[in-house]
N, C-alpha and C positions, 0 to 999 in steps of 0.2 A: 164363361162370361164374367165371372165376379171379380176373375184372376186378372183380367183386361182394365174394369175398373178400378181394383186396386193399384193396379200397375199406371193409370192415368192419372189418379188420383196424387198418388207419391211423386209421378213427374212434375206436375200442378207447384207440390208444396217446395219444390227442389229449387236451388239459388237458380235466378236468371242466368247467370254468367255462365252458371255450369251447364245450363243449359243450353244454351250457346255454342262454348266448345264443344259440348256432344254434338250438337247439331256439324259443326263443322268436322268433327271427326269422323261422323256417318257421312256427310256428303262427300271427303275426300276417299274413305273408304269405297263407297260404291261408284264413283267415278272411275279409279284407281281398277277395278274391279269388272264393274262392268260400263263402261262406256258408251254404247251402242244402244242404251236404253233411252228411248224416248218419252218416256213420262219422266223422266230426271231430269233429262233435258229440259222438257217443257216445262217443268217446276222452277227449273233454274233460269228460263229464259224468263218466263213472268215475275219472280222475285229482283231480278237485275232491272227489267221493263219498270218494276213498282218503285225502286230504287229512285230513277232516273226521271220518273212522273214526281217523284216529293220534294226531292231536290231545289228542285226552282222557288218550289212554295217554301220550303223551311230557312236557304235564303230572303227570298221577300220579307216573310215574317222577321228573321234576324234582323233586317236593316230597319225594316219600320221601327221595333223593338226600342232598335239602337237609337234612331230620329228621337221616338219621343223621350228616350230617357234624356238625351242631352239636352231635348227643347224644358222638359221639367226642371234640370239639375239650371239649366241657364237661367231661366223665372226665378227658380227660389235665388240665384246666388243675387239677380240683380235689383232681387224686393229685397234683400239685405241688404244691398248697396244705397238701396236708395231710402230706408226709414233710417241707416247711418248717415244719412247726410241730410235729412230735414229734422233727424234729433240733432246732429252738431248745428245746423241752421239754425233753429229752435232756443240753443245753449246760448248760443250768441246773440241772439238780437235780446234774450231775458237779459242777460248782463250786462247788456249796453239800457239798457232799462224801459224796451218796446214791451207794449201791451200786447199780448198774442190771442188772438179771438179763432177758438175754432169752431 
């Protein structure tokens, strides 16, 4: 048993990525291999099913995402647009020699 959590433990610390390819090298492996296995199957059908369940939602999320970034980026550009153009309004009526009361 210790030999198992050792061996879970090192998997644990090991890079995702490589993880990953192992994962896809053991599932083309036993595809390849054995085929006709039904719990591979079924592993394989519920991880495509979970796939396909996220999908929609990680789109949505992206677009909202995107909404608000452009709705923020557009506020800040047009509150700079617009203290630039009641400071030049501002410059000008000073110069022309108006009293400005704020």
């Amino acid at each position: 048993m210790e030999i198992i959590k050792s061996i879970h433990n090192r998997w644990l610390q090991t890079n995702l990525m490589l993880r990953i390819f192992a994962g896809i090298v053991v599932g083309s492996v036993l595809a390849l291999t054995v085929p006709g296995v039904s719990a591979v199957s079924m592993l394989g059908d519920l991880f495509v099913g979970a796939l396909k369940a996220m999908a929609p939602v990680l789109v949505a999320v992206g677009f909202i995402i995107g909404v608000v970034q452009d709705s923020v980026e557009t506020a800040l550009n047009s509150s700079g647009d617009a203290m630039f153009t009641i400071a030049s309004e501002m410059r000008e009526r000073l110069k022309r020699g108006e009293k400005i009361e704020l």
